[in-house]
PDB file of N, CA, C, O and CB in Angstrom:
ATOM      1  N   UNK A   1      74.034 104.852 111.024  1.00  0.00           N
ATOM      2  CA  UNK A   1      75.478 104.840 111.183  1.00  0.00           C
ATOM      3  C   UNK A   1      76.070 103.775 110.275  1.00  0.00           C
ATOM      4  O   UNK A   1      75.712 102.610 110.444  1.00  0.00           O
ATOM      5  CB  UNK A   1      75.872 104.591 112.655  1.00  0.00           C
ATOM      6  N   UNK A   2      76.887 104.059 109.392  1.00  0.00           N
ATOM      7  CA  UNK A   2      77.648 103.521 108.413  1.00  0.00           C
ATOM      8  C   UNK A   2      78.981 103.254 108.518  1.00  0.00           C
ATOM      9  O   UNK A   2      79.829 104.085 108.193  1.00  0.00           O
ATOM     10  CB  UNK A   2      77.544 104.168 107.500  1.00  0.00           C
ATOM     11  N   UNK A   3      79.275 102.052 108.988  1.00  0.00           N
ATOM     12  CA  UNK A   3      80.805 101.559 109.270  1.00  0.00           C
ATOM     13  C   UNK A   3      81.428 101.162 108.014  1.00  0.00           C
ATOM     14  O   UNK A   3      81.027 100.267 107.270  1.00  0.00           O
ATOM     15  CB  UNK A   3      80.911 100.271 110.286  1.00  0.00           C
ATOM     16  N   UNK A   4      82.372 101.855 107.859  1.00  0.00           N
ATOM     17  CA  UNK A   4      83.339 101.850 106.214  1.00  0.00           C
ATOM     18  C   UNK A   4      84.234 100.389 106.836  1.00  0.00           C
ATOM     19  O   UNK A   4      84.203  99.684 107.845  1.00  0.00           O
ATOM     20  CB  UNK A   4      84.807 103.845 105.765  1.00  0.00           C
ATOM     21  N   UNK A   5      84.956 100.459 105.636  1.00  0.00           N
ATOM     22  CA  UNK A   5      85.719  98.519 105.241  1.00  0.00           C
ATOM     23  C   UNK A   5      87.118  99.349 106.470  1.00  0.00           C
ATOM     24  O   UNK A   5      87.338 100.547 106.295  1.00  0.00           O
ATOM     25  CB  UNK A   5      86.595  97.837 102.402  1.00  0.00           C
ATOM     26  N   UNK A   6      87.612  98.883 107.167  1.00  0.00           N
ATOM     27  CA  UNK A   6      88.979  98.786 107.954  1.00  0.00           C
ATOM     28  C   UNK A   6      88.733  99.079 109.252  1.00  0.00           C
ATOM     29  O   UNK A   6      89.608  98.699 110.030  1.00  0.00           O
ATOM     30  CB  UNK A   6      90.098  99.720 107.480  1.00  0.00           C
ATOM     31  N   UNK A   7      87.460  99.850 109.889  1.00  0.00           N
ATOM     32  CA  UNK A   7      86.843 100.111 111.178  1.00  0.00           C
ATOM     33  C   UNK A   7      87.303  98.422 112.087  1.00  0.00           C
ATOM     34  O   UNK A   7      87.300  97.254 111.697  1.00  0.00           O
ATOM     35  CB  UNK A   7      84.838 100.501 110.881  1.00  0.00           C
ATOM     36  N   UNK A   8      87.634  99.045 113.343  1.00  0.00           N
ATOM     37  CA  UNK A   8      87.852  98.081 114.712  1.00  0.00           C
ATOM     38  C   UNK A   8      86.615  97.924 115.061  1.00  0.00           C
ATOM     39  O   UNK A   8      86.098  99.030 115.218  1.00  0.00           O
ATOM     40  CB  UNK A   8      88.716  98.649 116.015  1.00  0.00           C
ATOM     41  N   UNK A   9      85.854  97.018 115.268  1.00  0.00           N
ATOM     42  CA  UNK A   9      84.779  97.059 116.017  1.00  0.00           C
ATOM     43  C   UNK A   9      84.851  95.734 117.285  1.00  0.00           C
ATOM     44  O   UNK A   9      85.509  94.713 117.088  1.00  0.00           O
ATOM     45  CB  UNK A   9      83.522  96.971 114.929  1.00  0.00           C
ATOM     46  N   UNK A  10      84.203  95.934 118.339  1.00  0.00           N
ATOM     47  CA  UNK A  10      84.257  94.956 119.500  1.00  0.00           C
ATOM     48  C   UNK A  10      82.820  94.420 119.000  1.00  0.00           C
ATOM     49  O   UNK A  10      82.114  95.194 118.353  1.00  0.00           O
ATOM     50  CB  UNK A  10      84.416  95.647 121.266  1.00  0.00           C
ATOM     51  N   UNK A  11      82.488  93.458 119.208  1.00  0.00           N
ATOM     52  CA  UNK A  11      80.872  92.477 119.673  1.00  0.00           C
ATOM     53  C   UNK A  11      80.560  93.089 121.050  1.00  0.00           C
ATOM     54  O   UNK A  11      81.192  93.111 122.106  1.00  0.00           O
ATOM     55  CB  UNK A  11      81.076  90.378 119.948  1.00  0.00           C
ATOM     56  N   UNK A  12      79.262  93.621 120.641  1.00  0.00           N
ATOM     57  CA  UNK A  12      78.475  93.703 122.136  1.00  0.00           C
ATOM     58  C   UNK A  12      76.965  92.209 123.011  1.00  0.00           C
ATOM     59  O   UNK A  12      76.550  91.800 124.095  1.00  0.00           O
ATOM     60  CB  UNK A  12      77.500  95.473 121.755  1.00  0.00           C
ATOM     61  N   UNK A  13      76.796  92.040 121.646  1.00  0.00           N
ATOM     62  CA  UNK A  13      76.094  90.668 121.853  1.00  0.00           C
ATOM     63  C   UNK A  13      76.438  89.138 120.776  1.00  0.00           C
ATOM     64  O   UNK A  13      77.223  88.968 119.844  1.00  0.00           O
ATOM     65  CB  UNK A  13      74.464  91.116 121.651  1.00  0.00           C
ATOM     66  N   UNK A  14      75.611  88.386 121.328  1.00  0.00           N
ATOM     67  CA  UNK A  14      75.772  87.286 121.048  1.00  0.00           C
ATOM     68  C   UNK A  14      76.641  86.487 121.280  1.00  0.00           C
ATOM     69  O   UNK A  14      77.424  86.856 122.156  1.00  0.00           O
ATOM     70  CB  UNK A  14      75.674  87.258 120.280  1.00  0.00           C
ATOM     71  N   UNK A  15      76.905  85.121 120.665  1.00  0.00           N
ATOM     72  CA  UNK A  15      78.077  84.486 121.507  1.00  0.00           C
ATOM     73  C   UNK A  15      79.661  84.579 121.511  1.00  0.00           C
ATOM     74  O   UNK A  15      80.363  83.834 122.195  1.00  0.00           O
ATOM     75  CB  UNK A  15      77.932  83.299 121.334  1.00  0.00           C
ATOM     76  N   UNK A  16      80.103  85.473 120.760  1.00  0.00           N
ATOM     77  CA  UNK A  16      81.098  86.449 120.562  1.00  0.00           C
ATOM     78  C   UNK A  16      81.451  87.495 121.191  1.00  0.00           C
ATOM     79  O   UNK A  16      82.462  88.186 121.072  1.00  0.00           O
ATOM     80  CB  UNK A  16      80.994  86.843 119.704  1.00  0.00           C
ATOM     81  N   UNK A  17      80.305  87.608 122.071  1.00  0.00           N
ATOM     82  CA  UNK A  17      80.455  89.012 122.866  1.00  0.00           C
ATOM     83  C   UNK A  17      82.328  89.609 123.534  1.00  0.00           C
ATOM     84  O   UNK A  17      83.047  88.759 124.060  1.00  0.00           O
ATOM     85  CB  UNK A  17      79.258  88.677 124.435  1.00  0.00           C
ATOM     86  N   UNK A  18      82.582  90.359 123.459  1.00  0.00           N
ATOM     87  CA  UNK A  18      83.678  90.913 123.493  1.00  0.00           C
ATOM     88  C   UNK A  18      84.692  90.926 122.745  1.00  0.00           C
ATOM     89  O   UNK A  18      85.607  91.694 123.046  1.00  0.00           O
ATOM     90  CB  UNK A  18      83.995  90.722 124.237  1.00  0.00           C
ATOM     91  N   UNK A  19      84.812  90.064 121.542  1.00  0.00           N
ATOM     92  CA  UNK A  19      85.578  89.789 120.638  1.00  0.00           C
ATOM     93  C   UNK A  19      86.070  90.668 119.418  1.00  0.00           C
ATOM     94  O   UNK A  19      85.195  90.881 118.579  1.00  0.00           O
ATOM     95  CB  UNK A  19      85.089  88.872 120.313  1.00  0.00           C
ATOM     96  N   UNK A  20      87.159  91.148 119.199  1.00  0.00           N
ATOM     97  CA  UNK A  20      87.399  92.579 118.177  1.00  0.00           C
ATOM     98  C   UNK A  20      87.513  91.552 116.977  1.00  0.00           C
ATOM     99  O   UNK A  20      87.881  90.378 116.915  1.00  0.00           O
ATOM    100  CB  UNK A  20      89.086  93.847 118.484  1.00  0.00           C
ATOM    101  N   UNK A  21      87.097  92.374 116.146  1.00  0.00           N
ATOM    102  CA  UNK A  21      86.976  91.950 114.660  1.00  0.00           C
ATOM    103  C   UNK A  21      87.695  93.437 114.255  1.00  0.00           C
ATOM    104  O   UNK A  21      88.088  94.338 114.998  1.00  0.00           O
ATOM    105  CB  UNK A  21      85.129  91.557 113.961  1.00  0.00           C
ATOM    106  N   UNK A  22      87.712  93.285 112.236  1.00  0.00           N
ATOM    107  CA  UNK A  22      87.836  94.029 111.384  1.00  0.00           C
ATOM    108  C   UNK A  22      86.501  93.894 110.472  1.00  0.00           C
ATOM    109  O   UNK A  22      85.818  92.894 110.250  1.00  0.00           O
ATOM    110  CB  UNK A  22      89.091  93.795 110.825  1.00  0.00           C
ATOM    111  N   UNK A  23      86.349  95.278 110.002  1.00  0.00           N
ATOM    112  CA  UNK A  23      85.177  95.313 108.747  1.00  0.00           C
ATOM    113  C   UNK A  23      85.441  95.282 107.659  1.00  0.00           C
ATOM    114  O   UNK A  23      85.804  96.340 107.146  1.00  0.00           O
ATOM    115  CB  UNK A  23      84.412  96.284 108.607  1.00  0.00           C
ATOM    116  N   UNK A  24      85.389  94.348 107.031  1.00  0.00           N
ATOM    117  CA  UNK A  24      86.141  93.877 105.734  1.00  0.00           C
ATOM    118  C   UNK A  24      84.870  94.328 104.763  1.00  0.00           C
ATOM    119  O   UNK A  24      85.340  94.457 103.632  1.00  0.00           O
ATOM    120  CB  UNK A  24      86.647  91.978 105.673  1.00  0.00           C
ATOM    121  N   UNK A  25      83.444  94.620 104.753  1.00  0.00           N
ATOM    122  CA  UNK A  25      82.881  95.443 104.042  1.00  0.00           C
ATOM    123  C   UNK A  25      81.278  95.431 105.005  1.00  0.00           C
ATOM    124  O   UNK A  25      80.915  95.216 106.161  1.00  0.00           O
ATOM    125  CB  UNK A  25      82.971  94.936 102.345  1.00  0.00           C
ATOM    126  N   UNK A  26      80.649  95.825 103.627  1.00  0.00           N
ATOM    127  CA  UNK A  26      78.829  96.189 103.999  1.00  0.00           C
ATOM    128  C   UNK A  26      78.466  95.486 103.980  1.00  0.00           C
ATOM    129  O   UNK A  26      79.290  94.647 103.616  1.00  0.00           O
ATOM    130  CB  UNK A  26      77.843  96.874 103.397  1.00  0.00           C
ATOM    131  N   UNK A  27      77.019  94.826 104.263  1.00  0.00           N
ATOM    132  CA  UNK A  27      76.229  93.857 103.672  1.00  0.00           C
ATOM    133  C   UNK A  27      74.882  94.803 104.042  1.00  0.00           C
ATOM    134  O   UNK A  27      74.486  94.829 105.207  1.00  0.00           O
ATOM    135  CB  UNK A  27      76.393  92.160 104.333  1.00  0.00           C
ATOM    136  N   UNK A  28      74.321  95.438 103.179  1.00  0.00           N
ATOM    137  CA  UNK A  28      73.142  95.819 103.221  1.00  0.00           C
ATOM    138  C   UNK A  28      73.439  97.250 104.392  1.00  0.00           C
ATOM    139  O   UNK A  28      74.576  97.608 104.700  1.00  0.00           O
ATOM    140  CB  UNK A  28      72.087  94.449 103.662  1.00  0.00           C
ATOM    141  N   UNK A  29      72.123  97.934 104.931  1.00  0.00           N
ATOM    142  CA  UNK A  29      71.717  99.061 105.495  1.00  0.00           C
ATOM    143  C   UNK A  29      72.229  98.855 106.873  1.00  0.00           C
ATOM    144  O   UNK A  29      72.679  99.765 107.569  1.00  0.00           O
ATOM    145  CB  UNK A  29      70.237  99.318 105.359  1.00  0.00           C
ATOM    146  N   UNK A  30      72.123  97.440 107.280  1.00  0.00           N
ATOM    147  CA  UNK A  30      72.068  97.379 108.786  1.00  0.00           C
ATOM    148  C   UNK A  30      73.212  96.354 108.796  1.00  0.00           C
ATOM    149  O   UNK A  30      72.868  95.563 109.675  1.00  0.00           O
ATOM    150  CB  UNK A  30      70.520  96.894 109.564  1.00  0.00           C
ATOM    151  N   UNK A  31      73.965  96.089 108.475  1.00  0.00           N
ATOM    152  CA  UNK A  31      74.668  94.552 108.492  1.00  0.00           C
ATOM    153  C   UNK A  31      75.919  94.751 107.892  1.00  0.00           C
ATOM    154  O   UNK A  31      75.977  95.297 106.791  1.00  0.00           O
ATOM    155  CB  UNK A  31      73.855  93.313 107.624  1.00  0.00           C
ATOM    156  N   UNK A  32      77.110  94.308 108.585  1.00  0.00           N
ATOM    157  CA  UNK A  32      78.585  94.765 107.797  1.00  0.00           C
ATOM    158  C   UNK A  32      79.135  92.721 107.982  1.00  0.00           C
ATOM    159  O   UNK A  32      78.625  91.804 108.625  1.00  0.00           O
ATOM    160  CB  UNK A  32      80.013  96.542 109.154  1.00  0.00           C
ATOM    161  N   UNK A  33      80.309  92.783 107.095  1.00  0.00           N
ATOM    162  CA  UNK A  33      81.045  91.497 107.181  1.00  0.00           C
ATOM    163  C   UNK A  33      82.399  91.401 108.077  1.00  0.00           C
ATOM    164  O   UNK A  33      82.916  92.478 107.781  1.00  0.00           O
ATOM    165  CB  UNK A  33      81.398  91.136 105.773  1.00  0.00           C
ATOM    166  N   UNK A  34      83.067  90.936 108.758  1.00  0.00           N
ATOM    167  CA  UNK A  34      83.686  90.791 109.596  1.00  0.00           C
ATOM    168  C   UNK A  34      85.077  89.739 109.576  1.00  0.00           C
ATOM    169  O   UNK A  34      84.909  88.750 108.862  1.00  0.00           O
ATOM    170  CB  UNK A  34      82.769  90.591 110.345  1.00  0.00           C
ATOM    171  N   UNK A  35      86.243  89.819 110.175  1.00  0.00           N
ATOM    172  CA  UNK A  35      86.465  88.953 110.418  1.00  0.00           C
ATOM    173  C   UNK A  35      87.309  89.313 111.274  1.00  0.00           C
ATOM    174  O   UNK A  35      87.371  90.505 111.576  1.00  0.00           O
ATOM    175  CB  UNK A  35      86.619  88.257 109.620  1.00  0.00           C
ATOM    176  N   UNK A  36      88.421  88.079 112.051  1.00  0.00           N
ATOM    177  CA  UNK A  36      89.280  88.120 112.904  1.00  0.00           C
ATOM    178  C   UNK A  36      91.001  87.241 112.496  1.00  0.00           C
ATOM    179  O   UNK A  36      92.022  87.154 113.178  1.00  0.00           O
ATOM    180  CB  UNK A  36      88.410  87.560 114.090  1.00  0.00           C
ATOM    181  N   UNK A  37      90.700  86.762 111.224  1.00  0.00           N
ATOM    182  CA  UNK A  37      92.215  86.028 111.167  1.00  0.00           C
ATOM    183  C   UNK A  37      92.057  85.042 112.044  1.00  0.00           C
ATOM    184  O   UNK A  37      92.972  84.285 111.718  1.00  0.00           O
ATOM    185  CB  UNK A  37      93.570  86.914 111.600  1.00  0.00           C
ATOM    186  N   UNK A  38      91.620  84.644 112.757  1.00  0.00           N
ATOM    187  CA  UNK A  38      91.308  83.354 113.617  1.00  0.00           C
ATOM    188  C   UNK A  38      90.667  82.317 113.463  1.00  0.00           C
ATOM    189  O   UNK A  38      90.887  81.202 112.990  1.00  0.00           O
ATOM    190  CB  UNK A  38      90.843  83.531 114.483  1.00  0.00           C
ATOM    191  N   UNK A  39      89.530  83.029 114.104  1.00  0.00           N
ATOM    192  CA  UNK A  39      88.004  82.032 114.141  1.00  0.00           C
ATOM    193  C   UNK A  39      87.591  82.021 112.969  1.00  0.00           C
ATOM    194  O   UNK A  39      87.298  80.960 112.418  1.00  0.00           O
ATOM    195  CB  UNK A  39      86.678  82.522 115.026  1.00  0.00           C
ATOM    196  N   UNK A  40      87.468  83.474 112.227  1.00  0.00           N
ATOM    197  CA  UNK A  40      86.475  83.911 110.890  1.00  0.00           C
ATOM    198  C   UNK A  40      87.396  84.807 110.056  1.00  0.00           C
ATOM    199  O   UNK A  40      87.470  86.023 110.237  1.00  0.00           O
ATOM    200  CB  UNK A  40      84.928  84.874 111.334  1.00  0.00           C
ATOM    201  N   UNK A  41      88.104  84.122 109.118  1.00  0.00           N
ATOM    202  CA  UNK A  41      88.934  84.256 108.050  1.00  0.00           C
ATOM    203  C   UNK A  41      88.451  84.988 107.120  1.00  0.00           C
ATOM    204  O   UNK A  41      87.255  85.256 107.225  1.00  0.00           O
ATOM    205  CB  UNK A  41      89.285  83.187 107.555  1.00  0.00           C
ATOM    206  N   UNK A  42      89.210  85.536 105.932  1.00  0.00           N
ATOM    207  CA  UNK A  42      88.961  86.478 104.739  1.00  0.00           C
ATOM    208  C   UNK A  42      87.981  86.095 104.258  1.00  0.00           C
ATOM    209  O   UNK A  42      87.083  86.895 103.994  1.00  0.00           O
ATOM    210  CB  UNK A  42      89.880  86.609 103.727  1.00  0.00           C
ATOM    211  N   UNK A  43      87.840  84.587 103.967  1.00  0.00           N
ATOM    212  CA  UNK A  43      87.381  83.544 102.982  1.00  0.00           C
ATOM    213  C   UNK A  43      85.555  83.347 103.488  1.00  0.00           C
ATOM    214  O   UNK A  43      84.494  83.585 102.912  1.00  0.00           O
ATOM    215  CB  UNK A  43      88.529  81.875 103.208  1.00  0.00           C
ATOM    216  N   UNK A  44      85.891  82.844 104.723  1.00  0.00           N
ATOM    217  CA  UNK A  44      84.104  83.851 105.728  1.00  0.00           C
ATOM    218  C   UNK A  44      84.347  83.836 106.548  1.00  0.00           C
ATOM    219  O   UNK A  44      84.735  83.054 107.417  1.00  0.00           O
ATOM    220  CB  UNK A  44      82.468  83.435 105.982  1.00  0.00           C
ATOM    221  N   UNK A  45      84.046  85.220 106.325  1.00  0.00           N
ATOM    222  CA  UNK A  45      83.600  86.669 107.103  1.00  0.00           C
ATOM    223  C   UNK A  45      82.056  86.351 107.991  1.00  0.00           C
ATOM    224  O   UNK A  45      81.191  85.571 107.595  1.00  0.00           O
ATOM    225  CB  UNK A  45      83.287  88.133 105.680  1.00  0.00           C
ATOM    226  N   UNK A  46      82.016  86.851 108.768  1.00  0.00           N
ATOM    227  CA  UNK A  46      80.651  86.515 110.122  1.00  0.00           C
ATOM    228  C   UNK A  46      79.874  87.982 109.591  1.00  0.00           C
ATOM    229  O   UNK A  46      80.675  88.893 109.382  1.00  0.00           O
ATOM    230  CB  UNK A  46      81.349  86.568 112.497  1.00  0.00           C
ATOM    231  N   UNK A  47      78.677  88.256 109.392  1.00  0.00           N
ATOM    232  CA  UNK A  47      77.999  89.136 109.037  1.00  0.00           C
ATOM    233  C   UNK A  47      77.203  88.973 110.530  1.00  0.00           C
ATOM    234  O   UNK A  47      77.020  87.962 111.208  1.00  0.00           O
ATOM    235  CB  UNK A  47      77.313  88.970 107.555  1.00  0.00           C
ATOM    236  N   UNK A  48      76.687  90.798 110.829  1.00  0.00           N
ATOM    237  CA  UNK A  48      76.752  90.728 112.305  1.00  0.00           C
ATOM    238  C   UNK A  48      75.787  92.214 112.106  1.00  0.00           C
ATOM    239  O   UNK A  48      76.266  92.898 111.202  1.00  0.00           O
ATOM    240  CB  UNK A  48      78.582  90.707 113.234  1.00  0.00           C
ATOM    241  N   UNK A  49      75.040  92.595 112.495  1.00  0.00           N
ATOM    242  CA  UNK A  49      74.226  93.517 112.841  1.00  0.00           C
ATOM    243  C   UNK A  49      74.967  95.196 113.313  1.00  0.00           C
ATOM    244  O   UNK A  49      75.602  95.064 114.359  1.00  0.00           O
ATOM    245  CB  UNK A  49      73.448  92.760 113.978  1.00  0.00           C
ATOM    246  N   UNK A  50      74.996  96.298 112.907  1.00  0.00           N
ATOM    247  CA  UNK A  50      75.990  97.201 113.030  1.00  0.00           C
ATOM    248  C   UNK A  50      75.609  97.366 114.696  1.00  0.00           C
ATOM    249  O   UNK A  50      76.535  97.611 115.469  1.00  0.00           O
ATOM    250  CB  UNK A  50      75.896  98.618 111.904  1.00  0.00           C
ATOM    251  N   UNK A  51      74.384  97.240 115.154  1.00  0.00           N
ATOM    252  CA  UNK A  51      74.243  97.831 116.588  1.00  0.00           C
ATOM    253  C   UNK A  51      74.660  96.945 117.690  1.00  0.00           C
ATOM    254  O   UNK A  51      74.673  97.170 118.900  1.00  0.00           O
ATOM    255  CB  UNK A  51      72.817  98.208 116.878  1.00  0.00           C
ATOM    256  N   UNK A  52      75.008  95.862 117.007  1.00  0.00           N
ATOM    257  CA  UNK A  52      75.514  95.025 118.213  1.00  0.00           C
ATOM    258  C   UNK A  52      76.967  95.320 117.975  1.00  0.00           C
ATOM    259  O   UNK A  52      77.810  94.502 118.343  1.00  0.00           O
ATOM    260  CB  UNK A  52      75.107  93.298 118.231  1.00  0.00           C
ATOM    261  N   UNK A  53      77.240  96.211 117.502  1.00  0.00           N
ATOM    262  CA  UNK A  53      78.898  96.813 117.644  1.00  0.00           C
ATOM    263  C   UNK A  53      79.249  97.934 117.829  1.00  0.00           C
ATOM    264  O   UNK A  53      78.682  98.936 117.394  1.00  0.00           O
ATOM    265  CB  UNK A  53      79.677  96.700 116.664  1.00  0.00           C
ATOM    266  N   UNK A  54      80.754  97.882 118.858  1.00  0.00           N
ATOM    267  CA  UNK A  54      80.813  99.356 118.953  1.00  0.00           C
ATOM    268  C   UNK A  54      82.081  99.385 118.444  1.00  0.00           C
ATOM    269  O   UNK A  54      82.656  98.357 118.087  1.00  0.00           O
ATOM    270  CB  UNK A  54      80.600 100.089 120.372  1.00  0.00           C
ATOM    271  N   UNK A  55      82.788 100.975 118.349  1.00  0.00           N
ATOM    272  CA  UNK A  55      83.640 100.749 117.484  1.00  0.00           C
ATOM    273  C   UNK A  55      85.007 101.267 117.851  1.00  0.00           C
ATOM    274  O   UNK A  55      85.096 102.434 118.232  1.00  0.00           O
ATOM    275  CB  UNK A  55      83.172 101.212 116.358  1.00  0.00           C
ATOM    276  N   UNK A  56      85.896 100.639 117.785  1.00  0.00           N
ATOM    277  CA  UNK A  56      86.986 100.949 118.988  1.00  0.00           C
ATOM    278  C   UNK A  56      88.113 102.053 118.010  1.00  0.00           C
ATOM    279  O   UNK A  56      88.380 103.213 118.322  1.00  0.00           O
ATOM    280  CB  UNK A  56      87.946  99.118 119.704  1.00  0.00           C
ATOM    281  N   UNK A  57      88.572 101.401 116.946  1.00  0.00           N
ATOM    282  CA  UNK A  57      89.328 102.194 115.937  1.00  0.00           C
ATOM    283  C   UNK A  57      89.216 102.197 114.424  1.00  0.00           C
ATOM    284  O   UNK A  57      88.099 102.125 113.911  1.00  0.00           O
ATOM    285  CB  UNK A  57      90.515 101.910 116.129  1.00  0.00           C
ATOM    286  N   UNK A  58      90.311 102.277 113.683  1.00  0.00           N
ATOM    287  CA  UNK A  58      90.036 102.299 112.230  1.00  0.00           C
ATOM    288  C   UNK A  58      91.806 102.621 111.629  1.00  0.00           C
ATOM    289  O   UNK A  58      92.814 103.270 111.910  1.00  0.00           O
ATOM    290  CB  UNK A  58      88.658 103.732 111.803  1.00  0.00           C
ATOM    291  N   UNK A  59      91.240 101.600 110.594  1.00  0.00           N
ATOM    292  CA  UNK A  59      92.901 101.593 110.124  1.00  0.00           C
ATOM    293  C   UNK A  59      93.091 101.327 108.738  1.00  0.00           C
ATOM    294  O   UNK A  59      92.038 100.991 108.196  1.00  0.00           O
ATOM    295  CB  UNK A  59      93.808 100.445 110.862  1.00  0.00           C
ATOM    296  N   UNK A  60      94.078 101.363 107.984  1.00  0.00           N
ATOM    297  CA  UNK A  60      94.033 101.380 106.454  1.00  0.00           C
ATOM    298  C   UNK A  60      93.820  99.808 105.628  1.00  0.00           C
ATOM    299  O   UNK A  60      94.679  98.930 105.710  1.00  0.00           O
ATOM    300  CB  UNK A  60      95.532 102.072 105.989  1.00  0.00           C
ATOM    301  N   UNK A  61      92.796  99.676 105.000  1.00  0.00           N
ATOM    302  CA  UNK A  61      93.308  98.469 105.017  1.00  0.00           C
ATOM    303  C   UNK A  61      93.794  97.911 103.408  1.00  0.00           C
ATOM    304  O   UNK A  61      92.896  98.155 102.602  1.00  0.00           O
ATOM    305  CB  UNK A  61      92.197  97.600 105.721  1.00  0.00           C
ATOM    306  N   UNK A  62      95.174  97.129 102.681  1.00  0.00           N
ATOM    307  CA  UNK A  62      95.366  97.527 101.447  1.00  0.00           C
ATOM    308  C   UNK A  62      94.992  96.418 100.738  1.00  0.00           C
ATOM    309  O   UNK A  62      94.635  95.433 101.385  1.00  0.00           O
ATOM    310  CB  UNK A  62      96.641  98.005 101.167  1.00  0.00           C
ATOM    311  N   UNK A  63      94.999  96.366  99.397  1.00  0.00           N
ATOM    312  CA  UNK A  63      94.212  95.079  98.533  1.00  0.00           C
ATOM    313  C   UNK A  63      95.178  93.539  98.911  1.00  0.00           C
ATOM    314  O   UNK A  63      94.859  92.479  98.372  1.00  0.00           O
ATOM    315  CB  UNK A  63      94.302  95.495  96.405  1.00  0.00           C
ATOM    316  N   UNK A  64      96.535  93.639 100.040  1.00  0.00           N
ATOM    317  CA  UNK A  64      96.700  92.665 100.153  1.00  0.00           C
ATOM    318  C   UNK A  64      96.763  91.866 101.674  1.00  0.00           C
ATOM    319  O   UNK A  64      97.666  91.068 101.921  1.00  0.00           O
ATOM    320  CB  UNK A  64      97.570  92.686  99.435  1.00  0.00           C
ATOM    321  N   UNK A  65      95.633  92.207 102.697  1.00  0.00           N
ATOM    322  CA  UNK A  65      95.667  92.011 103.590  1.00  0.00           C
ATOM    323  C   UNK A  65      95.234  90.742 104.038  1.00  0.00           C
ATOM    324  O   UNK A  65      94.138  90.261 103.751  1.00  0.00           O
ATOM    325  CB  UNK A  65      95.311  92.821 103.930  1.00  0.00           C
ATOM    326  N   UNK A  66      96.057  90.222 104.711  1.00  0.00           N
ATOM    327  CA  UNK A  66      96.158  88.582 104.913  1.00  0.00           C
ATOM    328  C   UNK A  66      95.266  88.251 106.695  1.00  0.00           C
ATOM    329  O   UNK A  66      95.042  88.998 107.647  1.00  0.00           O
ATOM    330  CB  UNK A  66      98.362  88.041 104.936  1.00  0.00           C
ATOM    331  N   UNK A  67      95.098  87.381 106.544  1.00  0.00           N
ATOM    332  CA  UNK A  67      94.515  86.708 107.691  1.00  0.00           C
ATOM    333  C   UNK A  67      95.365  86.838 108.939  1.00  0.00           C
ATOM    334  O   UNK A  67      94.782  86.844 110.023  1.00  0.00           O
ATOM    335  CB  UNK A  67      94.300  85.264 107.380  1.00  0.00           C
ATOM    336  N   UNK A  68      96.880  86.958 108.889  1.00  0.00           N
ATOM    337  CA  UNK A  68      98.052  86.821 109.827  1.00  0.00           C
ATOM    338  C   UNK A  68      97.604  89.207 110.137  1.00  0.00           C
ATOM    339  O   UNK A  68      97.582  89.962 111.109  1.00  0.00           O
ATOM    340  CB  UNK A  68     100.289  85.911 108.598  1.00  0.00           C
ATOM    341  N   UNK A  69      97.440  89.304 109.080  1.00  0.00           N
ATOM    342  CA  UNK A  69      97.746  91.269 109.363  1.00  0.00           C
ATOM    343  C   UNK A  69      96.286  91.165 109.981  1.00  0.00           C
ATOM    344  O   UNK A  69      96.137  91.815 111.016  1.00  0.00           O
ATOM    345  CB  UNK A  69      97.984  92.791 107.537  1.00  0.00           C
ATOM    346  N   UNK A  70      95.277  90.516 109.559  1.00  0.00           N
ATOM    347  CA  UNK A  70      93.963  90.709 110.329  1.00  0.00           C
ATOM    348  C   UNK A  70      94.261  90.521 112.078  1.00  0.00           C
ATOM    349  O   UNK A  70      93.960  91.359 112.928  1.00  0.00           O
ATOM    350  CB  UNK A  70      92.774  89.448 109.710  1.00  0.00           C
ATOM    351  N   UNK A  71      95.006  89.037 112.355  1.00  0.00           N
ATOM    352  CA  UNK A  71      95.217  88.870 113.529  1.00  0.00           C
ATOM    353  C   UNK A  71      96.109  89.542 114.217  1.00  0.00           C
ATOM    354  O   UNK A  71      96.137  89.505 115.447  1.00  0.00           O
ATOM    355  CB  UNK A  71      95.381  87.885 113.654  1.00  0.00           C
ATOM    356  N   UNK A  72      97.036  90.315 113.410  1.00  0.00           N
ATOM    357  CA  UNK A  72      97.727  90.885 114.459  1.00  0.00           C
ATOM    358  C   UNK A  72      97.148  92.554 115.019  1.00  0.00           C
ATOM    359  O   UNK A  72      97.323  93.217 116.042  1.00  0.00           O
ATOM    360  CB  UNK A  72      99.266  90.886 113.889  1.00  0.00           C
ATOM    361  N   UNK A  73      96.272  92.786 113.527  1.00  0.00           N
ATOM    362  CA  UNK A  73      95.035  93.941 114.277  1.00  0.00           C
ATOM    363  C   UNK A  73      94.110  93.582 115.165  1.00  0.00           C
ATOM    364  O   UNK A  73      93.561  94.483 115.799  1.00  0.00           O
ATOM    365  CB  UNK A  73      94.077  94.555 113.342  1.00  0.00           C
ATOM    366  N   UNK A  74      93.813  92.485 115.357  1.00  0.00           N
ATOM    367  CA  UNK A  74      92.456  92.266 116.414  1.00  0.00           C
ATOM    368  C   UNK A  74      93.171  91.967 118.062  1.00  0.00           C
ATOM    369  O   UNK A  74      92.520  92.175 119.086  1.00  0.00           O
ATOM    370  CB  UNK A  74      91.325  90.559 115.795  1.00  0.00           C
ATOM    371  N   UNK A  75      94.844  91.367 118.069  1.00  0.00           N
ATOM    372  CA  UNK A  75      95.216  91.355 119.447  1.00  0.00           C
ATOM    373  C   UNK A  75      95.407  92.781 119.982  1.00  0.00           C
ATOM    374  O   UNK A  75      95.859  92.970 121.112  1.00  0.00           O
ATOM    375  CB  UNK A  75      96.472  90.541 119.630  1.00  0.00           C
ATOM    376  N   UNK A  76      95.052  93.796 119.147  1.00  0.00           N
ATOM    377  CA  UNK A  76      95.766  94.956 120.414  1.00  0.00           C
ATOM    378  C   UNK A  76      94.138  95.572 121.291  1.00  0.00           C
ATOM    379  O   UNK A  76      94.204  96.380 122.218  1.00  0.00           O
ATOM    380  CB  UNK A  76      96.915  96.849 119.303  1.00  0.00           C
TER     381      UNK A  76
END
C-alpha cells in the first residue's frame, strides 16, 4: 500500500499515537515523511512506517503549502 504526498493519515503506534499528520512525500517502500505544522514542520518532517498508519482522508496539496495550511488540515 502506497500513500501518495497530501493523504490524512492518524498514528496508530508509538509515542504519537493518535495524532493526524499530512504526507508530504515517500521515503522508500515502507516509510512516508510527515508532518503536522506544529510539532513537525515542512523543514522536518517525522518519517514513520506506512503500517503504523491509517488513513483518514486526502487533499490537494499545492507547491505553496505553509506550516499554518498544514495546521489547519490536521485540526479537523
Amino acid at each position: 500500500m502506497a500513500l501518495k504526498e497530501g493523504t490524512i493519515v492518524k498514528s496508530l503506534k508509538g509515542h504519537d499515537t493518535g495524532r493526524i499528520y499530512v504526507v508530504i512525500s515517500a521515503a522508500g517502500e515502507d516509510f512516508v515523511l510527515l508532518c503536522d505544522g506544529k510539532y513537525r514542520k515542512l523543514d522536518n518532517p517525522k518519517q514513520k512506517r506506512i503500517k503504523h498508519l491509517e488513513v483518514i482522508g486526502e487533499i490537494r496539496l499545492s507547491a505553496s503549502v505553509t506550516d499554518a495550511s498544514v495546521r489547519k488540515i490536521c485540526k479537523l
